[in-house]
C-alpha positions as CSV (number, residue, x, y, z in Angstrom):
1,X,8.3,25.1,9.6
2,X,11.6,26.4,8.7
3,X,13.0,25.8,5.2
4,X,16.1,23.8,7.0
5,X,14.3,21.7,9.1
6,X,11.8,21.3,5.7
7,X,14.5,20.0,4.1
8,X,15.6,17.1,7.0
9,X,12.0,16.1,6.5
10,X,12.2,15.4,2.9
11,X,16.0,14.7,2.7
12,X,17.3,11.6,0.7
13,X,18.0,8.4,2.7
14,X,20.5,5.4,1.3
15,X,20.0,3.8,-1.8
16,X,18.2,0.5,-1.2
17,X,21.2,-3.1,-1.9
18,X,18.3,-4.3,-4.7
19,X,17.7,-0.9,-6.4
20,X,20.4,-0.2,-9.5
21,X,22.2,3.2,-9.4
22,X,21.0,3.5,-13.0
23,X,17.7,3.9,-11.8
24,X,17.8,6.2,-9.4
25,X,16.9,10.0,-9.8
26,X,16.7,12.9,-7.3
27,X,13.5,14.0,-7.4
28,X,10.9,15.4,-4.7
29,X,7.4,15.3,-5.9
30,X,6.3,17.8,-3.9
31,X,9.8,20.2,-3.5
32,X,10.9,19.9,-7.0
33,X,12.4,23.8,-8.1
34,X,10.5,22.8,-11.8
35,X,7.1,22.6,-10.3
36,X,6.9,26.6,-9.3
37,X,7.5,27.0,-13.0
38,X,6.8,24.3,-15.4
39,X,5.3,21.2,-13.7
40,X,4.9,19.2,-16.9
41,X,8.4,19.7,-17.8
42,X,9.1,18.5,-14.3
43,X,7.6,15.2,-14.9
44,X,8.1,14.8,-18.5
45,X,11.8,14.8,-18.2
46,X,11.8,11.1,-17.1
47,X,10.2,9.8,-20.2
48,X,13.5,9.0,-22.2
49,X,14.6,7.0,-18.7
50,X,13.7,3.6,-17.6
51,X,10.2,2.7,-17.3
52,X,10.6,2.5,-13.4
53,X,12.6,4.6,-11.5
54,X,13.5,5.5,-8.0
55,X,14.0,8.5,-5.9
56,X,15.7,8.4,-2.3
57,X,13.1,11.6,-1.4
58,X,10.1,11.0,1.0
59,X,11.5,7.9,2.4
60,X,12.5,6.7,-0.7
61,X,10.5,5.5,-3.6
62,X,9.7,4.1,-6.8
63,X,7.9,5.9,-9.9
64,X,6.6,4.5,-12.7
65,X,6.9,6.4,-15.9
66,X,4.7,4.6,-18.8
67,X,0.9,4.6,-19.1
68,X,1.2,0.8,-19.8
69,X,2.4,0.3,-15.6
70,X,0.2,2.3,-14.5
71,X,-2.8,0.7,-15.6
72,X,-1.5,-2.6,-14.6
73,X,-0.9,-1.2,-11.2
74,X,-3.9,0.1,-10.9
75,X,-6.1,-2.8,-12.2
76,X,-4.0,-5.3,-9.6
77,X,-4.7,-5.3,-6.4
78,X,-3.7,-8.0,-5.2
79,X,-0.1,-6.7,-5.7
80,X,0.0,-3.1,-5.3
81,X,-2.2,-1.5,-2.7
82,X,-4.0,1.6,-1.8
83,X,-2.6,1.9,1.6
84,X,-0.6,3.6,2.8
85,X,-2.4,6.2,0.5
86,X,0.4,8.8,0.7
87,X,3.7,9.1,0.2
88,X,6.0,8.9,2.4
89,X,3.5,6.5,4.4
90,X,4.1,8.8,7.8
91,X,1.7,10.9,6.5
92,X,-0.9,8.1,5.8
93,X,-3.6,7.0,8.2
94,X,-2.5,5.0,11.0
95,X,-5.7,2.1,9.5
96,X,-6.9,1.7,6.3
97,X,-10.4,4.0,5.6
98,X,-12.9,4.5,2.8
99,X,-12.7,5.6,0.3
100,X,-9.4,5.6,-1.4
101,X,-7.6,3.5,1.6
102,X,-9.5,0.3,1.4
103,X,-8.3,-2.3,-1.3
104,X,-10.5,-3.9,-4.1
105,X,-12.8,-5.8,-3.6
106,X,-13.4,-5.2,-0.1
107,X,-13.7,-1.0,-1.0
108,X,-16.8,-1.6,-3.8
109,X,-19.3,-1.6,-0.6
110,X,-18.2,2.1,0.1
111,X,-18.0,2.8,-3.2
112,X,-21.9,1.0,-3.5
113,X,-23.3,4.2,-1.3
114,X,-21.6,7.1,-3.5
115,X,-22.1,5.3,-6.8
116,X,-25.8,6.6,-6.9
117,X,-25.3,10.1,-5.7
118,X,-22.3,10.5,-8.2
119,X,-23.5,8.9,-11.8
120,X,-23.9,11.0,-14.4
121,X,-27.6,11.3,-14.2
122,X,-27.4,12.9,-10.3
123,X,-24.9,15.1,-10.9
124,X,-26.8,17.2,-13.4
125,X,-28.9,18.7,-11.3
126,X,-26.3,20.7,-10.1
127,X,-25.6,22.1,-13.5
128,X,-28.2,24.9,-13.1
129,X,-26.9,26.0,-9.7
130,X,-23.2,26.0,-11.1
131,X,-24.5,28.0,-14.1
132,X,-26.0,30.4,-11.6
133,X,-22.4,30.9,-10.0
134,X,-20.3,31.0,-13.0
135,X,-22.7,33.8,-14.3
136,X,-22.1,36.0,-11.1
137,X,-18.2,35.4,-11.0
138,X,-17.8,36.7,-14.8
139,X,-20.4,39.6,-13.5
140,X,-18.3,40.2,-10.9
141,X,-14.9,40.6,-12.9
142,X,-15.7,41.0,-16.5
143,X,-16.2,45.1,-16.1
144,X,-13.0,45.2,-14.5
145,X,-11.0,43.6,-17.6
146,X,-9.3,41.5,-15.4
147,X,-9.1,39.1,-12.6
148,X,-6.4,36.3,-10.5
149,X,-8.4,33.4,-11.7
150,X,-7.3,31.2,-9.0
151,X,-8.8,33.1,-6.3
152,X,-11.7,34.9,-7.7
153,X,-13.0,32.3,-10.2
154,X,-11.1,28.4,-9.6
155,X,-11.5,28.9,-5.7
156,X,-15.6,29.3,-6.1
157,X,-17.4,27.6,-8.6
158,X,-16.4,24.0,-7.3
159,X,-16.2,25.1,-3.9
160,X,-19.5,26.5,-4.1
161,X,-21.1,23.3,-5.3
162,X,-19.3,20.8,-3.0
163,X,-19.8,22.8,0.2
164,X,-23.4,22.9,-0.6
165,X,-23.5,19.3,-1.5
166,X,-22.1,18.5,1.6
167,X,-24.3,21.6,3.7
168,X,-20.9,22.7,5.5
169,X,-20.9,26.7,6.6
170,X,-19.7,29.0,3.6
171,X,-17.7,31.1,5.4
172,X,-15.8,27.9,6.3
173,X,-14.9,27.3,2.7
174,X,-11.3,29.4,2.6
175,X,-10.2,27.6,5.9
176,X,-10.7,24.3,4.3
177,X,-9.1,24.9,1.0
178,X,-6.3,26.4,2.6
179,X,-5.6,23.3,4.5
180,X,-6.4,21.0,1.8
181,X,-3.2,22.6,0.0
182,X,-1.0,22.1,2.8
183,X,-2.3,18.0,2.6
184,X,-1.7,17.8,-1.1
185,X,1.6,20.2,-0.9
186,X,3.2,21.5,2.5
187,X,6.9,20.9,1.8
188,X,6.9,19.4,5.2
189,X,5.8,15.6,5.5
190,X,4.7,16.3,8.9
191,X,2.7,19.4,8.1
192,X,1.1,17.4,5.5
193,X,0.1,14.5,8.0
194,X,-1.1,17.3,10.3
195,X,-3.2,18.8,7.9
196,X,-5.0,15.5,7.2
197,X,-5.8,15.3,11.0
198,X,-7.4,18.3,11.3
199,X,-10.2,17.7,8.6
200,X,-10.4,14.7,10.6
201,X,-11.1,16.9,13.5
202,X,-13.2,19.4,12.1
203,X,-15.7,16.8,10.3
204,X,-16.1,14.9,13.6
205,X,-19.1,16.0,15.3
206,X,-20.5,16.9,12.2
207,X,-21.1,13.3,11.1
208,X,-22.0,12.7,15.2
209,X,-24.7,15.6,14.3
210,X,-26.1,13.6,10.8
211,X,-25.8,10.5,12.7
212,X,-28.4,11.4,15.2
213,X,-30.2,14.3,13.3
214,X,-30.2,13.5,8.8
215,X,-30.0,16.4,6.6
216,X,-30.9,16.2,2.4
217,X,-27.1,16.3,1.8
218,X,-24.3,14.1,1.3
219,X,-22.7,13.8,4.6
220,X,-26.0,12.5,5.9
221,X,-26.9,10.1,3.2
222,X,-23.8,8.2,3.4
223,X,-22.6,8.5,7.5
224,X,-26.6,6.8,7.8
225,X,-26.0,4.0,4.9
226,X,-25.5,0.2,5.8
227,X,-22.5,-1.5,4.7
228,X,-22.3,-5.4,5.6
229,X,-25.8,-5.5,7.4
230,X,-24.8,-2.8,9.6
231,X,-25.1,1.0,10.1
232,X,-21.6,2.7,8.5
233,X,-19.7,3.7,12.1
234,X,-18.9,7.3,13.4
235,X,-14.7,6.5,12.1
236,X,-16.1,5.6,8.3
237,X,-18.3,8.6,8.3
238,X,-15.6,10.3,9.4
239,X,-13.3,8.9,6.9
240,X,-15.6,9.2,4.1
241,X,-16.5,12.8,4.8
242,X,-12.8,13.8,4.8
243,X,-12.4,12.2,1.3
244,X,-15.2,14.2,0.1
245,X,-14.1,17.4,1.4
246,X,-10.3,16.7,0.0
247,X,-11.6,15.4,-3.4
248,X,-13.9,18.3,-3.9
249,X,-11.8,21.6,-2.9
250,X,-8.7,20.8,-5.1
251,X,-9.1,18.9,-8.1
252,X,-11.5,20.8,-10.4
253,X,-10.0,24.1,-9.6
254,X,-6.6,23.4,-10.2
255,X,-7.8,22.3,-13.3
256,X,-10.1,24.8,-14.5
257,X,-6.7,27.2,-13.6
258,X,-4.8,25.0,-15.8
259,X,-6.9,25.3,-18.4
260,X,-7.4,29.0,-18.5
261,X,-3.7,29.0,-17.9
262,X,-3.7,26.9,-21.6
263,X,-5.9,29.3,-23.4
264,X,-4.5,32.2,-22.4
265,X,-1.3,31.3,-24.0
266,X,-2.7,29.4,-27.3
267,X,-5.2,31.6,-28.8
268,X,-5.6,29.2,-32.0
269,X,-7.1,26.7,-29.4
270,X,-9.3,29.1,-27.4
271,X,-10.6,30.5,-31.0
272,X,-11.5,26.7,-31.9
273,X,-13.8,26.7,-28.8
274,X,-15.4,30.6,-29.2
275,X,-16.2,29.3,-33.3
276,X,-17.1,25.9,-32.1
277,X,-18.8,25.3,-28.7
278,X,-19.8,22.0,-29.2
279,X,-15.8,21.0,-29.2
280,X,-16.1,21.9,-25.7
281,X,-16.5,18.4,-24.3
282,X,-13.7,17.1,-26.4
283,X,-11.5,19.6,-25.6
284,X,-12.3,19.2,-21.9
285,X,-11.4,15.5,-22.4
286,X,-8.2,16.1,-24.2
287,X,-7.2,18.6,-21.2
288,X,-7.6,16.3,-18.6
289,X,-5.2,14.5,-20.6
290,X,-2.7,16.7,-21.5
291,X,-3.3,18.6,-17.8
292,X,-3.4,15.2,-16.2
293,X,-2.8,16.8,-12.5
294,X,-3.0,13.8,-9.7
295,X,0.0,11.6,-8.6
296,X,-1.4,8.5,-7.5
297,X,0.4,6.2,-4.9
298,X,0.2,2.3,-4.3
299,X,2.1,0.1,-2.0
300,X,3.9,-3.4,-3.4
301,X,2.0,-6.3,-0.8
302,X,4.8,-8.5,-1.3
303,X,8.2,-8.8,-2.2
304,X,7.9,-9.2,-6.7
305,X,9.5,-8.8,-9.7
306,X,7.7,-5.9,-11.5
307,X,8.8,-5.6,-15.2
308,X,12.3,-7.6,-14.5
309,X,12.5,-4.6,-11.6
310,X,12.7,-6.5,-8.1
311,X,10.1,-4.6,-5.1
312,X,10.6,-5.2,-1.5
313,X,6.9,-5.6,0.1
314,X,6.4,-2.1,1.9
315,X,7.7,0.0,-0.8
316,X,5.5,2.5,-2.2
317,X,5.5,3.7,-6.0
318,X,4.0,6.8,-7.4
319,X,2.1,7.0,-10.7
320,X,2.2,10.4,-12.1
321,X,-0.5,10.6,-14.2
322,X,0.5,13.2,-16.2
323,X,3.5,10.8,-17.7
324,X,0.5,8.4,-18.7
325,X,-1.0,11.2,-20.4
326,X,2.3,12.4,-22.5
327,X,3.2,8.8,-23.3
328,X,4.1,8.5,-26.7
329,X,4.1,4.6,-26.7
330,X,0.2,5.0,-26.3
331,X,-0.8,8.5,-28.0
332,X,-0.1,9.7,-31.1
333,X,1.6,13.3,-31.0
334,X,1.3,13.1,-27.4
335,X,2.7,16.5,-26.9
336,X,0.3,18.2,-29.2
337,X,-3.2,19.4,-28.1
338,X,-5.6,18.4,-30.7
339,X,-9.2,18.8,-29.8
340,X,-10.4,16.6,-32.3
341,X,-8.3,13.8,-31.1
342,X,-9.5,10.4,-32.1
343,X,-8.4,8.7,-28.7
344,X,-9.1,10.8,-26.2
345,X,-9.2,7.4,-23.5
346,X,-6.9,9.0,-20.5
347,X,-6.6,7.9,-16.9
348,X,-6.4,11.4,-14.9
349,X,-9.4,9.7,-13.2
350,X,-7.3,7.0,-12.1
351,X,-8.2,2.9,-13.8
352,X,-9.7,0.3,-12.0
353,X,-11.6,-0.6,-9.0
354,X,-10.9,2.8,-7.6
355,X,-11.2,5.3,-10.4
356,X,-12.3,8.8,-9.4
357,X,-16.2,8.3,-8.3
358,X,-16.7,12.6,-8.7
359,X,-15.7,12.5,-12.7
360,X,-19.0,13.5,-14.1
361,X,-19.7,16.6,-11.5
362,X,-16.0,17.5,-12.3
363,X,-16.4,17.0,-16.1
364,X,-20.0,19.1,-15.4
365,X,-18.2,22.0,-13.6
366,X,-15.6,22.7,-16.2
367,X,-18.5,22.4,-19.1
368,X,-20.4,25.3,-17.2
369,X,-17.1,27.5,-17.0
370,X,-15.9,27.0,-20.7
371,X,-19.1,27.4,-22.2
372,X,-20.0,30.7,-19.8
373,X,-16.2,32.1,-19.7
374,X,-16.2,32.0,-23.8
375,X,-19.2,33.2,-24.9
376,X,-18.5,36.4,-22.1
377,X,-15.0,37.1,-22.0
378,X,-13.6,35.1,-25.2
379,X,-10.1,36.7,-25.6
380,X,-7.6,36.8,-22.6
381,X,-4.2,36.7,-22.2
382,X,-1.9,36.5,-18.8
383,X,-1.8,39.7,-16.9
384,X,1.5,41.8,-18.5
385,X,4.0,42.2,-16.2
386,X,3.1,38.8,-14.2
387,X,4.1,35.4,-14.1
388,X,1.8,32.1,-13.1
389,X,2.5,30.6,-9.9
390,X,2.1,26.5,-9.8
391,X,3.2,23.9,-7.4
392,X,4.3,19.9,-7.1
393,X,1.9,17.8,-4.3
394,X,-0.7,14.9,-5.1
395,X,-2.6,17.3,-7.4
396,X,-0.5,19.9,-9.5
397,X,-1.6,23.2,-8.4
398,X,-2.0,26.9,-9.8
399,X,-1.2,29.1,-6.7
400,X,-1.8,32.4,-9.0
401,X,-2.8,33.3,-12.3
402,X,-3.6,36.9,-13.3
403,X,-5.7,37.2,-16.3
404,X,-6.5,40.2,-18.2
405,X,-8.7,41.2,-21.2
406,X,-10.6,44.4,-23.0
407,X,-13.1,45.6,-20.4
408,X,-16.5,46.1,-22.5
C-alpha cells in the first residue's frame, strides 16, 4: 500500500462531544515517527499527562497511562472486554475466538486445555533442545566477530522451538514471521486485518489433518480436546492454532533483541551478569519490565464512568504495558535498571483471567540465550557505523540490530 493511502487508513477522525480537548493527544500506536528510534520514549512521554487519554488515530481511542488502570482493566471483565481484540476493531475477528477473544469466565475452558502443556514443569523439557540451538547459532557467528541479531539469532531460537512444538514445516518458518509483523505492525489497518486472515488460511486444513489423523504436538492435542462435553470444532482449532503461531513468532524475539539491544549499550549491566550468572533470572524479570513490549487492547461493554472519565460502550482503550512498567507511582526509580530490584512484580504478561499462558517457555528461552550468549561472547557492542532499527505495533519490535565483538 502506498504511504498516502496508508495514511487515509490511519488518519484522525472528529473528536468524540464527551471526550475533553485536554485529553486528547495525536498519537498512532503503530505509525508514531518515535517508534523507528526510541519506542520507550514514545510511550513514556504521556506519563506527566492525565491518567487516561485519547487519540483520534485508528478510529479513535482511549489509552490508559498508569499501571494502577491497567490492572483494574484487566482484572474486570465484566466492564472492559477482550473483543474486539485489536485496535481499530476492523481488524478484529468478525466473532469472538479462543484464546485471547473470549471473555472471562467463559475463556478459562480454553485456557483449561493449554494450562497443562504450558506450566512450568512442561515447558522444561524443551530447555535442552533450545540449548542445542543457542549453541549452534553462537557457533555459527561467534568466529565471525559479529552478527544482525535480529535475523541470525532473535528470528531462530524461539522460532525453532514453537514450530517444532507445533510440527509446522521449517522452511515455512520466515513466511510466517514475516506475516506475523505485518499483523502486529503493517502501517495499514487493512493490511493488518489481511494478514490475520491468511494465518487463518494457512492453519486450516492443517487442524482438518490433526482432526482426523493426531500427531505428538500441540496443534493436535488441543484441536482433539473437549470443551463443554464436546469435541473443540474445526473454527476453535483454527482459532486456537492462529494464537499459537502469532504468540510464539514475535514475542520472545523481539525481546531477546531488546535485551541484547540493552547490554550492548550498558556494559556495567552486562558485566553484572558475565561476574554473576545466577542474577540471570532477576535481570530477565526486571527486563521484561523495563522492556515491557505488548500493547494490550479492551473494549468498554457499556457506557461508564472510568476514573471520573465518561466511556461510550464500543470504545476501545489500549494499555501500553510498557507505561505500567515505568510508572513511578508503583516502582521505585522506575527508570533505573537494577537487577537486584526488590519488586520485580510487572504485568508485560498481561493480569488477570487472561495473562500470557506461554510465560514460562518464554522466560525458559531467554534463560538459555543469556546464559549461552555470556559465557561465549561476553563483550559486544552495536556494530560502528550502524544504527538499530525498532518499530510501534501490538508488540514493540527490533527490525535490525548489528552486533559486533573481538572474533577469538
Amino acid at each position: 500500500m502506498s504511504a498516502a493511502a496508508s495514511s487515509i487508513a490511519t488518519a484522525p477522525v472528529a473528536i468524540p462531544d464527551h471526550v475533553s480537548p485536554e485529553r486528547v493527544v495525536d498519537f498512532d500506536y503503530v505509525n508514531d515517527p518515535m517508534f523507528s528510534t526510541d519506542p520507550q520514549a514514545a510511550y513514556l512521554r504521556f506519563r506527566d499527562g492525565p491518567d487516561l487519554i485519547y487519540t483520534l488515530r485508528n478510529g479513535g481511542h482511549w489509552i490508559a497511562t498508569r499501571r494502577e488502570l491497567m490492572v483494574e482493566i484487566f482484572q474486570n471483565s465484566e466492564v472492559f472486554s477482550t473483543f474486539p481484540y485489536v485496535i481499530p476493531s476492523s481488524v478484529s475477528s468478525a466473532t469472538p475466538q479462543p484464546f485471547t477473544e473470549i471473555n472471562a469466565p467463559d475463556n478459562l475452558k480454553y485456557r483449561r486445555l493449554l494450562s497443562p502443556m504450558m506450566a512450568p514443569k512442561a515447558v522444561t523439557s524443551f530447555e535442552t533442545y533450545g540449548r542445542e540451538i543457542m549453541r549452534e547459532l553462537i557457533d555459527e557467528v561467534l568466529p565471525r566477530g559479529e552478527c544482525e541479531f535480529s535475523s541470525d539469532v532473535a528470528q531462530k531460537l524461539p522460532i525453532f522451538i514453537i514450530m517444532r512444538w507445533l510440527d509446522l514445516p521449517f522452511e515455512d518458518r520466515f513466511m510466517l514471521m514475516n506475516n506475523v509483523d505485518k499483523v502486529l505492525s503493517d502501517p495499514d489497518p487493512e493490511q493488518r486485518r489481511l494478514a490475520r486472515e491468511f494465518t487463518v488460511n494457512y492453519i486450516d486444513s492443517t487442524v482438518a489433518a490433526r482432526r482426523e489423523k493426531p500427531g505428538d504436538d500441540l496443534i493436535s492435542y488441543l484441536v482433539n480436546s473437549e470443551v463443554d462435553g464436546r469435541r473443540v470444532t474445526q473454527m476453535e482449532g483454527v482459532s486456537m492454532a492462529r494464537n499459537l503461531i502469532h504468540g510464539g513468532l514475535d514475542t520472545v524475539r523481539n525481546m531477546m533483541s531488546h535485551i541484547a539491544l540493552f547490554l550492548a549499550n550498558n556494559a556495567p549491566h552486562r558485566q553484572q551478569l558475565v561476574d554473576d550468572p545466577a542474577l540471570i533470572p532477576a535481570a530477565i524479570e526486571e527486563l521484561f519490565r523495563w522492556y515491557a513490549l505488548p500493547n494490550m487492547p479492551r473494549c468498554v461493554l457499556n457506557d461508564i464512568e472510568f476514573h471520573g472519565v465518561a466511556m461510550k460502550k464500543g470504545e476501545q482503550i489500549l494499555m501500553p504495558l510498557m507505561l505500567a512498567g515505568h510508572d513511578e507511582r508503583y516502582y521505585e526509580a522506575p527508570d533505573t535498571v537494577d537487577f537486584k530490584r526488590r519488586d520485580m512484580r510487572h504485568i508485560t504478561f498481561g493480569n488477570g483471567a487472561h495473562v500470557c499462558p506461554g510465560q514460562h517457555l518464554a522466560r525458559i528461552e531467554l534463560k538459555i540465550f543469556l546464559e549461552e550468549w555470556l559465557s561465549r561472547i561476553p563483550h559486544f557492542k552495536i556494530k560502528p557505523g550502524t544504527t538499530p532499527v525498532t518499530a510501534g505495533g501490538i508488540i514493540l519490535a527490533v527490525r535490525s540490530l548489528s552486533l559486533e565483538w573481538t572474533a577469538p
